[in-house]
N, C-alpha and C positions, 0 to 999 in steps of 0.2 A: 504494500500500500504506500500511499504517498507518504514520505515525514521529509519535514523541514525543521531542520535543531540549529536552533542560536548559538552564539556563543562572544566572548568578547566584552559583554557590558564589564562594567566596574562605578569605582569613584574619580571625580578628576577633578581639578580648578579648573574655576572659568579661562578659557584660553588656551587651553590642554587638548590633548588629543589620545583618540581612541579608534581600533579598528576593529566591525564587527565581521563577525561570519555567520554565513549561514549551509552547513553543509546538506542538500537534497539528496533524494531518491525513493524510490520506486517508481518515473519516470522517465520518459524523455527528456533529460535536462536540455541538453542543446538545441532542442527545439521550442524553449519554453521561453516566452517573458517572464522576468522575475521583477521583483520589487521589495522594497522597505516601507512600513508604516510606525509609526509609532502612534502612542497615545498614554498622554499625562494625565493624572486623577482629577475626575470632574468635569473631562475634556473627550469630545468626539474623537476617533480614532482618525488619525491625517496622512496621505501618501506624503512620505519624504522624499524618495526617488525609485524609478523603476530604469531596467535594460532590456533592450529588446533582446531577442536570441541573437540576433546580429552583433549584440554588443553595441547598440545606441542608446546613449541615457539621457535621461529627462529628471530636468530638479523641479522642485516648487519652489517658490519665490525664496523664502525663507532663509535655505539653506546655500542658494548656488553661491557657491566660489568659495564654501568652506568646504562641505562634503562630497564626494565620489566615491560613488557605485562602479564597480567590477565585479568581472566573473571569467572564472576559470573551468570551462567545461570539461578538459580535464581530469580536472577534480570534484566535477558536479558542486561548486560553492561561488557564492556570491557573496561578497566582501561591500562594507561602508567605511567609508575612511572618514570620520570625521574629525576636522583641524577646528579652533579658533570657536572652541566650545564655549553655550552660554546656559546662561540657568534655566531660559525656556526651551532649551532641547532636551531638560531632563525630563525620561519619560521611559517605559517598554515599548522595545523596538522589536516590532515583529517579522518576519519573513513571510512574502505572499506569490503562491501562485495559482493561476483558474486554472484547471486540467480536467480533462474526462469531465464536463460540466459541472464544476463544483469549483467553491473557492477554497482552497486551502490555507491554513496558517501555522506558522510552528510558535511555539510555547511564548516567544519572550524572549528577550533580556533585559535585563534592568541598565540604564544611564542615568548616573547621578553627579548632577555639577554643582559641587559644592568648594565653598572655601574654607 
């Protein structure tokens, strides 16, 4: 079956950097768009970036020119490099993909930007 396992969060100061993963399978990964969402307590869950299978990524406003999305088909994982960390990106950062008509998600990780 499909699993997507996070991995990567932690703690960090504002301005800090961290890099998540997400390693898949029980798919087609190299056929798949992937993407990141997180979501803060209290807060609707928000697309932070996605790649296409091609390897073309797409930021929301928020984030470009801190964070970058890769992936390693590979390795079946997709990676967020986040640089130039702030308090409102502390949040669980999910891994999503739609496959065999379903949305999938893996667990979480936790991102805490604290000083």
């Amino acid at each position: 079956q499909v699993q997507l396992v996070e991995s990567g969060g932690g703690l960090v100061q504002p301005g800090g950097s961290l890099r998540l993963s997400c390693a898949a399978s029980g798919f087609t990964f190299s056929s798949a768009n992937m993407a990141w969402y997180r979501q803060a307590p209290g807060k609707q869950r928000e697309l932070v970036a996605s790649i296409t299978s091609g390897g073309t990524p797409i930021y929301t406003g928020s984030v470009k020119g801190r964070f970058t999305i890769s992936r390693d088909n590979a390795k079946n994982t997709i990676y967020l490099q986040m640089n130039s960390l702030k308090s409102e990106d502390m949040a669980v950062y999910l891994c999503y993909v739609f496959w065999a008509g379903r949305a999938r998600w893996g667990q979480g990780t936790q991102v805490t930007v604290s000083s």
